[in-house]
C-alpha positions in Angstrom: 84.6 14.8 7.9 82.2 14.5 10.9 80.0 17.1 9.1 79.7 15.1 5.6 79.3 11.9 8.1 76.2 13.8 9.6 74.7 15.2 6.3 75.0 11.6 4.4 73.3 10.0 7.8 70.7 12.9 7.5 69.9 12.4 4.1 70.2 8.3 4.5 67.0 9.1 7.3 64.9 11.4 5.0 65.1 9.0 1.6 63.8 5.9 3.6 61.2 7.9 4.8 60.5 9.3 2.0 60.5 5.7 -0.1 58.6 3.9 2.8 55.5 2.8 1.6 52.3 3.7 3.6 50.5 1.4 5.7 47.4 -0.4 3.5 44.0 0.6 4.8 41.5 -1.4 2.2 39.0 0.6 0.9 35.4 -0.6 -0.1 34.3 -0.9 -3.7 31.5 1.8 -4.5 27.7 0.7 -3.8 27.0 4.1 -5.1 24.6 4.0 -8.1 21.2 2.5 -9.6 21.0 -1.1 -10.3 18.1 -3.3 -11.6 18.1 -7.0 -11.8 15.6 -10.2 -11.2 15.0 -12.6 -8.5 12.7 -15.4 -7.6 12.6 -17.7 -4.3 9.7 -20.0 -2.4 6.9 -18.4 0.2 5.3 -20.0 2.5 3.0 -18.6 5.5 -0.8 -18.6 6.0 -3.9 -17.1 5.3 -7.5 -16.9 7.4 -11.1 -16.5 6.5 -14.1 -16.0 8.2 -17.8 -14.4 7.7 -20.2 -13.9 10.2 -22.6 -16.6 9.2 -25.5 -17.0 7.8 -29.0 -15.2 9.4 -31.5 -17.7 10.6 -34.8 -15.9 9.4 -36.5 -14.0 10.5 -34.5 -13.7 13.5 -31.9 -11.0 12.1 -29.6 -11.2 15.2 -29.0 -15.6 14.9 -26.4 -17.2 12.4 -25.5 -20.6 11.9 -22.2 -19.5 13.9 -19.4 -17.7 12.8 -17.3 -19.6 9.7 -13.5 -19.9 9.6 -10.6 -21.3 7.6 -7.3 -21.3 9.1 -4.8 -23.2 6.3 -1.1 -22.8 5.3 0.2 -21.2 2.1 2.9 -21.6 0.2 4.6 -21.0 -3.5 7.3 -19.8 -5.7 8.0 -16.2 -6.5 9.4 -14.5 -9.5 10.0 -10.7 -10.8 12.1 -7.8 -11.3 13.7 -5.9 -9.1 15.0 -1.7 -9.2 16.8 0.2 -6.6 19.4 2.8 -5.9 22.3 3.2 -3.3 24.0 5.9 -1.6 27.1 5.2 0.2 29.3 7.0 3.3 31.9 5.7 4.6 31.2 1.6 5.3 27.3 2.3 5.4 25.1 2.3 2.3 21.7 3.8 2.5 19.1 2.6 -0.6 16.1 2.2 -1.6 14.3 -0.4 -3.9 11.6 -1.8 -5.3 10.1 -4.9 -6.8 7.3 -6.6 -8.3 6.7 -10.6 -8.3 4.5 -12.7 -9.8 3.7 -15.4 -7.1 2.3 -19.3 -7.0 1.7 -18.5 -3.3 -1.9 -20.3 -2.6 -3.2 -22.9 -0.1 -6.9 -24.0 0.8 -9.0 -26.3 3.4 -11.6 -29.0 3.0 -13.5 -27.9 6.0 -13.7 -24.1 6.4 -16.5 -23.2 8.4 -16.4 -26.5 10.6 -18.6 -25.0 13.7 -21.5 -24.9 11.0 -24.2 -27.1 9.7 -22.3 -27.1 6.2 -18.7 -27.4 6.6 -17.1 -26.6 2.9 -13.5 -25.3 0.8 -12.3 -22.2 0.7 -8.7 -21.0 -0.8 -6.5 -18.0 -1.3 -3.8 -17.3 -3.8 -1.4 -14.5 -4.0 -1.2 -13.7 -7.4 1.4 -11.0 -7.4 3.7 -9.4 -4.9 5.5 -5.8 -4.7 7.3 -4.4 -2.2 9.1 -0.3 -1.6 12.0 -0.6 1.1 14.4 1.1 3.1 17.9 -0.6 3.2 20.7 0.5 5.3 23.6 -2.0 5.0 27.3 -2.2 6.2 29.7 -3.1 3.5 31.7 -5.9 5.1 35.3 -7.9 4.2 38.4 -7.1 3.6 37.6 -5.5 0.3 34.3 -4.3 1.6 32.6 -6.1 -1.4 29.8 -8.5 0.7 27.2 -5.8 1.8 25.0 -6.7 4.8 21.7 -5.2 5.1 18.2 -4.6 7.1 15.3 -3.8 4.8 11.5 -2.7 5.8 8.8 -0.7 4.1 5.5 -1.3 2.2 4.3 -4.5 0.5 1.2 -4.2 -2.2 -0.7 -7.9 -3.3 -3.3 -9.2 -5.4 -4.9 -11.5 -3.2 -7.4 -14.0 -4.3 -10.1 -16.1 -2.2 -13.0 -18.1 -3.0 -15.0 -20.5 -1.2 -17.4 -23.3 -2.3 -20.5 -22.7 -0.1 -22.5 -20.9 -2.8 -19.8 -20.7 -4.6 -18.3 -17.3 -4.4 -14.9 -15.9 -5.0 -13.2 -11.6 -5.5 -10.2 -10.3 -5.8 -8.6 -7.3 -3.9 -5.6 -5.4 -3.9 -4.3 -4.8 -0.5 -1.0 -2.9 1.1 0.4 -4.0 4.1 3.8 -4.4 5.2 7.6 -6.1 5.2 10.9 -6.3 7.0 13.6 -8.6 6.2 17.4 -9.1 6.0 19.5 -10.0 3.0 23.2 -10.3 2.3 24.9 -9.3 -1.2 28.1 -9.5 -2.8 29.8 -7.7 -5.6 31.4 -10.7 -7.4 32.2 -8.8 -10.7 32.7 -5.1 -11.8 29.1 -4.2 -12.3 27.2 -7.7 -11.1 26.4 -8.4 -7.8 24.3 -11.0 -5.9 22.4 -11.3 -3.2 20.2 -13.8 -0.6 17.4 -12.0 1.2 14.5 -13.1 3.4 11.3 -11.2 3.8 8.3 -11.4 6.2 5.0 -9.7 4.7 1.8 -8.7 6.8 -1.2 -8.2 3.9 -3.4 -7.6 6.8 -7.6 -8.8 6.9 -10.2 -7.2 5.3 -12.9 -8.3 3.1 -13.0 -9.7 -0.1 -16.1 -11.0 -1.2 -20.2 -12.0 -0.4 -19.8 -15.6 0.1 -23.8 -15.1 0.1 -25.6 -12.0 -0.7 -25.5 -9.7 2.5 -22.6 -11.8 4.1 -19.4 -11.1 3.8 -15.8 -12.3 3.6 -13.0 -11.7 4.9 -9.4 -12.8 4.4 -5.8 -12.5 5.6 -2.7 -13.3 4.4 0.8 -13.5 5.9 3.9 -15.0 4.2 7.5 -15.6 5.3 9.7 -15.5 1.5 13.5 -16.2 0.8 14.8 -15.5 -2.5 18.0 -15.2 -4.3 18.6 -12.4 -7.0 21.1 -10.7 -8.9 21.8 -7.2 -10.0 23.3 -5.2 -12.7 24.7 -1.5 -11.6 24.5 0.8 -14.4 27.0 3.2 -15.4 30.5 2.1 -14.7 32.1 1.2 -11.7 31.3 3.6 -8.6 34.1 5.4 -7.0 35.5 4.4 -3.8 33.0 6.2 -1.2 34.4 9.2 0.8 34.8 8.6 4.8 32.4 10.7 6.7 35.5 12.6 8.0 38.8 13.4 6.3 41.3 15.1 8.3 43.0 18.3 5.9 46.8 18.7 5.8 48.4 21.5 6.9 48.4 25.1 4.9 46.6 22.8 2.6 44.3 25.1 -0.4 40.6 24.0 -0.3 39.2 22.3 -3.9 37.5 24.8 -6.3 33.7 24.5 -5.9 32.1 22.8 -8.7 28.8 23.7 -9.5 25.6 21.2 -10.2 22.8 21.2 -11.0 20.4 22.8 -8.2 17.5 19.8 -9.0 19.8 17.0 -8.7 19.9 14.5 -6.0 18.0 13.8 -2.9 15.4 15.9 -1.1 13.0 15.4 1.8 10.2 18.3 3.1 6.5 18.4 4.1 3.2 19.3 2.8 -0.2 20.2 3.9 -3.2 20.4 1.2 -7.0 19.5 0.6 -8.8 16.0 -0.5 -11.7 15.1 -1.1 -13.9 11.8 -1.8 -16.4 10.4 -4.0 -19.9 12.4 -3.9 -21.9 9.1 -4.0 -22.5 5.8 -1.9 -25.1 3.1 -3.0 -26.8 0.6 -1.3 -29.1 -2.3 -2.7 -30.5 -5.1 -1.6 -32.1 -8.5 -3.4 -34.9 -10.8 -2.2 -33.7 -14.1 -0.5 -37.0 -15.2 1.0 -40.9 -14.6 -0.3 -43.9 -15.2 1.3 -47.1 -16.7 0.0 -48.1 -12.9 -1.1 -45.3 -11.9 -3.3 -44.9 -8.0 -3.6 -44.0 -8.0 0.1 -40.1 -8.8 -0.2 -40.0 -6.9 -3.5 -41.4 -3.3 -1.5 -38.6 -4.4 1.4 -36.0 -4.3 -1.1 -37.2 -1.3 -3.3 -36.9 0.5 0.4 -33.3 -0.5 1.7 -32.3 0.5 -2.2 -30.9 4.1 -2.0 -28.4 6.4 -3.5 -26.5 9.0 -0.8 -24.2 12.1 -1.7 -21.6 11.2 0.6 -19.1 13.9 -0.7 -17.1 16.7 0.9 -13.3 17.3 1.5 -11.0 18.2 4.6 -7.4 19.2 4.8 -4.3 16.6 4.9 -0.8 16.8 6.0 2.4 14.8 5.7 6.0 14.4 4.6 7.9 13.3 1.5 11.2 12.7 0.0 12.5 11.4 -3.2 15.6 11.4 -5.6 16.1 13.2 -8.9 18.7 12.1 -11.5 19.4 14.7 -14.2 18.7 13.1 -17.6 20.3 16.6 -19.2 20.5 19.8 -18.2 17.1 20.7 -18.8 15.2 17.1 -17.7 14.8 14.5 -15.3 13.7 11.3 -14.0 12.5 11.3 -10.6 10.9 8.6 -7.7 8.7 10.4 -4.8 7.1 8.9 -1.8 4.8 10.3 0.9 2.5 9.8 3.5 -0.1 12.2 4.6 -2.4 12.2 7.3 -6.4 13.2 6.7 -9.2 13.6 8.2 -11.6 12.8 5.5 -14.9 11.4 6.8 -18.1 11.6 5.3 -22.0 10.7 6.0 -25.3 10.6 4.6 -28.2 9.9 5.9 -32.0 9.0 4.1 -35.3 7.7 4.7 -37.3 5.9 2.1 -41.2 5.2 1.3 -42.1 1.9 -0.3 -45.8 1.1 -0.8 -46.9 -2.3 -0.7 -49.1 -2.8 -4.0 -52.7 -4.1 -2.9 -52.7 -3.3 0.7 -52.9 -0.2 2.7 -48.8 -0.5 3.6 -45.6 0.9 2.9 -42.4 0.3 4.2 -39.9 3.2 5.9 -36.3 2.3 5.5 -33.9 4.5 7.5 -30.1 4.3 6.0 -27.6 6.3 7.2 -23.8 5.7 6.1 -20.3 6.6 6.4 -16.6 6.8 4.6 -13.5 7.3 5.8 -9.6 7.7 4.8 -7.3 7.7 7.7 -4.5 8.2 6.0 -3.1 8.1 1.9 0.5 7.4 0.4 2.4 7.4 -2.5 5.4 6.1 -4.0 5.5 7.6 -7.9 7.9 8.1 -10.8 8.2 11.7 -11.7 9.2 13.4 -14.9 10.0 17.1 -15.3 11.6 20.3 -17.2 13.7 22.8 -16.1 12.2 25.1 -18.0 14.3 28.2 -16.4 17.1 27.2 -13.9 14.6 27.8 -10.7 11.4 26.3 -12.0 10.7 23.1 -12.5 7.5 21.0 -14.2 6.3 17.9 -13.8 4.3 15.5 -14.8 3.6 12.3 -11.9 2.1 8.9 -11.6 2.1 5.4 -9.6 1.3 3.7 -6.7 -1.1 4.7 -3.9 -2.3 3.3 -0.8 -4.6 4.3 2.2 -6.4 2.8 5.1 -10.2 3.3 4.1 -13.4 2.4 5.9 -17.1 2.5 5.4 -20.4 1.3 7.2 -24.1 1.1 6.8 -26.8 0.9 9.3 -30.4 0.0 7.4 -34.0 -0.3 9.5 -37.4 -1.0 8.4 -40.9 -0.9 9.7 -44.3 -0.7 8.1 -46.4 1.6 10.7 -50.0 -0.3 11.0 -49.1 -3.7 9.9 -48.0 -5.5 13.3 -44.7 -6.5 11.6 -41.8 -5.6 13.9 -39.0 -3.3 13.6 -36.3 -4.8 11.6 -32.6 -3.8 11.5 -28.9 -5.0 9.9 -25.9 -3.3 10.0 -22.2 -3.7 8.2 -18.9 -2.7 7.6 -15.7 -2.6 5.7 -11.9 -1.7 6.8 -9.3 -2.4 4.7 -5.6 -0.9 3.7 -6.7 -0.7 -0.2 -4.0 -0.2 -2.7 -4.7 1.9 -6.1 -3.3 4.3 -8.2 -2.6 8.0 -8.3 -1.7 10.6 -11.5 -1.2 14.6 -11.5 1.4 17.4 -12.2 2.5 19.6 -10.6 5.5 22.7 -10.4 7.9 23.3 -8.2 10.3 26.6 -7.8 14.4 26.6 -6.4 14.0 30.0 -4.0 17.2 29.4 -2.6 20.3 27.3 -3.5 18.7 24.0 -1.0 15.2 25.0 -1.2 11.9 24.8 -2.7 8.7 25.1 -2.5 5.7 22.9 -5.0 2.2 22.9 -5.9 1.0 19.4 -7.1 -2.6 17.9 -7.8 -2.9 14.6 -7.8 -6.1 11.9 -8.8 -6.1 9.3 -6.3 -8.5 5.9 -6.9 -8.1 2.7 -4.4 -10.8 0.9 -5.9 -14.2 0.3 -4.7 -15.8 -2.2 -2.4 -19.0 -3.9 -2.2 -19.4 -4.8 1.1 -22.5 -7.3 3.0 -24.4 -5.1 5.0 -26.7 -8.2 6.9 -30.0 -9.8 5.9 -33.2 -9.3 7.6 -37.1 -10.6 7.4 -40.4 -11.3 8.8 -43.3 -13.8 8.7 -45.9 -12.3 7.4 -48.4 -14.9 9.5 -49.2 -13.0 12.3 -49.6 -9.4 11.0 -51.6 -7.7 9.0 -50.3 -8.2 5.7 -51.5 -10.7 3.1 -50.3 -14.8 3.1 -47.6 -16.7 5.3 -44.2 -17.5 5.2 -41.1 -15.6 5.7 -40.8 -12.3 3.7 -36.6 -11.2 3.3 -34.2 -9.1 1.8 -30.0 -9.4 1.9 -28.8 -5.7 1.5 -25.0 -4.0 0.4 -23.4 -1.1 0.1 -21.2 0.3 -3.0 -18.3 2.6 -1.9 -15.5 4.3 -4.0 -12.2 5.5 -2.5 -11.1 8.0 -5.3 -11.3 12.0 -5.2 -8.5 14.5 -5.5 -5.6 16.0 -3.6 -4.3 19.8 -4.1 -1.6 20.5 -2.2 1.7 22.9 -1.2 4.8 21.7 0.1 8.4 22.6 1.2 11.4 20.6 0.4 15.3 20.8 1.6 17.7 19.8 -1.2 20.8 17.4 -0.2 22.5 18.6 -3.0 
């Protein structure tokens, strides 16, 4: 009797364990997976300009003093938005894109208010895009409301005029953003989302607001905007913790095997790039004296075509993501930056007779380029065309921090004129665009190794280089009155990469 009294007691013990239900731990709904969607919101921030003012002639050192236009800015923004998640545990890792077009202007009555003619000017931000980071924590009690950090680079088309001459260009620049958001996942495949972003489009120059002179402008902008999101695919799977504990004697999962190209991947590179071979400079006539061919020799001389060309090596890193569209292609995105060390010169010395006297003008010019450094954030599309090689075909956004500067004198030996000099510059992050192919080969089960060109062009500038003159009264040329040129330079930031790199799969 005392034994069955045990065993029922026993076996009493053992079914309500057995039936007692585990403690609920609540699990996060996937962020895992690409989504696209649109948002829109208001900017507001503000935006500079300034030139160097206008030479007195002849005295090619004087301006009027220097001209500036400090004004607010502000607008609505609208666009599209594409990004992709990847999520461990309670963190989610993504990146994303967008491009906006923006109402984001503002402009001032008196710009230039320290000179003799005070005047408008205005900028206007006609588009917006941004590439980010985001690392987010998925918070709640279902884990659904995701909050995030966000930072990367932001590309604008920024406009400014001004109403001295008038005058007005167009440039597009890179800069940068960081910001904060907060998203929720309200339905199956929808989610929603509240962000703010601070954007830093730098200063460089935009325009001549009169020949020789040039413009500069900057823009920062503070945006908040609301957007929602469509995953594709069906809902993700609840995300794995980062560490999982293994029951005892229990048999390990049979390896599945994937595809080798699929999924993320980071590595480094190292290569060649080059520049354009040529750099122009010109210059017009602002001033003419009494005996007219004088300022038209001046700007004959300071006109002058340099082979500026020549490439260097370049290092950096990339990563990107692949997504198997089928077993033989894929759609990829692929960002890097790379280091360079590009910089070329040119030097020439011109002769420009002066037609009915005895004098010519020598014009010295001697000018530079540089790229400090080139990125790119591009789509890629490729073939599997055995299981370990891989070809592609590439395109999208570049962007680089470029520079350039021109240093122009003039004399005419024998006429009593004196030496006359100008000098200018131009520094700016440019944004552009970038195409190639390239192939890449699977060595080892995580790693490869690529060859890629790539054709890179951020645009060209045509920057104020300074004006300069004489009076023709006291020397020995011909009439009276002041005799003066405005001079610029032409400079393209396009050439070609050819590099190698090495990449680590994640896979």
């Amino acid at each position: 009797m005392k034994r069955a009294i045990v065993a029922a007691t026993l076996l009493a013990t053992c079914a309500s364990g057995a039936l007692a239900a585990p403690p609920v731990v609540p699990v996060a709904p996937g962020w895992t997976g690409t989504y696209g969607g649109v948002s829109g919101g208001y900017g507001w921030g503000s935006s500079n300009q300034t030139d160097p003012g206008i030479p007195a002639l002849p005295i090619p050192t004087s301006t009027e003093g220097t001209a500036d236009g400090h004004y607010s800015v502000s607008g609505g923004a609208l666009g599209a938005t594409l990004g992709s998640n990847w999520q461990q545990g309670l963190w989610v890792f993504g990146l994303e894109g967008d491009l906006s077009w923006t109402g984001i202007s503002g402009s001032s009555n008196v710009c230039g208010p320290t000179t003799a003619t005070p005047h408008p000017c205005g900028t206007k931000l006609d588009a917006l895009g941004t590439f980010r980071g985001r690392v987010g924590y998925a918070a709640g009690a279902s884990g659904n409301w995701l909050l995030y950090a966000t930072g990367g680079v932001a590309v604008g088309d920024i406009y400014g005029w001004d109403s001295l001459t008038p005058s007005a260009g167009r440039d597009w620049r890179a800069g940068w953003t960081v910001g904060g958001g907060i998203e929720t996942a309200f339905a199956p495949n929808w989610t929603a989302k509240l962000e703010y972003l601070y954007v830093d489009l730098g200063n460089g120059q935009v325009f001549n607001v009169v020949p020789g002179v040039p413009e500069s402008v900057g823009l920062t902008a503070n945006i908040v905007r609301a957007g929602i999101n469509y995953r594709f695919g069906g809902p993700s799977a609840a995300p794995p913790p980062f560490y999982t504990k293994a029951p005892p004697y229990a048999k390990a999962p049979p390896m599945v095997a994937g595809n080798p190209w699929s999924g993320w991947y980071g590595g480094v590179n190292a290569g060649y790039v080059d520049g354009s071979s040529k750099t122009n400079t010109d210059a017009v006539v602002v001033s003419t004296s009494t005996y007219a061919p004088i300022a038209p020799a001046m700007a004959t001389g300071a006109t002058s075509q340099l082979s500026t060309g020549n490439g260097v090596l370049l290092g950096g890193a990339q990563f990107g993501y692949n997504y198997m569209l089928s077993p033989m292609f894929l759609a990829g995105l692929e960002a890097d930056i790379q280091g360079s060390s590009l910089r070329n010169g040119a030097s020439a010395i011109t002769a420009s007779p002066v037609p009915g006297t005895v004098f010519t003008f020598s014009t010295a010019i001697a000018t530079s380029r540089s790229l400090d450094y080139i990125g790119t954030i591009r789509g890629r599309v490729g073939a599997a065309v055995t299981p370990s090689t891989l070809l592609y075909v590439t395109g999208g956004l570049a962007y680089g921090a470029v520079k350039s500067s021109t240093t122009i004198g003039q004399t005419a030996p024998g006429s009593g004129a004196p030496a006359t000099a100008t000098f200018g510059s131009f520094s700016d992050t440019r944004a552009g665009y970038t195409v190639g192919a390239g192939g890449e080969w699977m060595f080892t089960s995580k790693w490869s190794a690529k060859a890629e060109y790539l054709y890179y062009d951020l645009g060209s500038a045509n920057y104020g280089t300074g004006q300069f003159g004489f009076d023709t009264l006291p020397t020995g040329f011909p009439g009276s009155n002041v005799a003066a040129i405005a001079t610029s330079t032409h400079v393209r930031f396009n050439g070609d990469i050819v590099r190698v790199g090495l990449n680590y799969h994640l896979n």
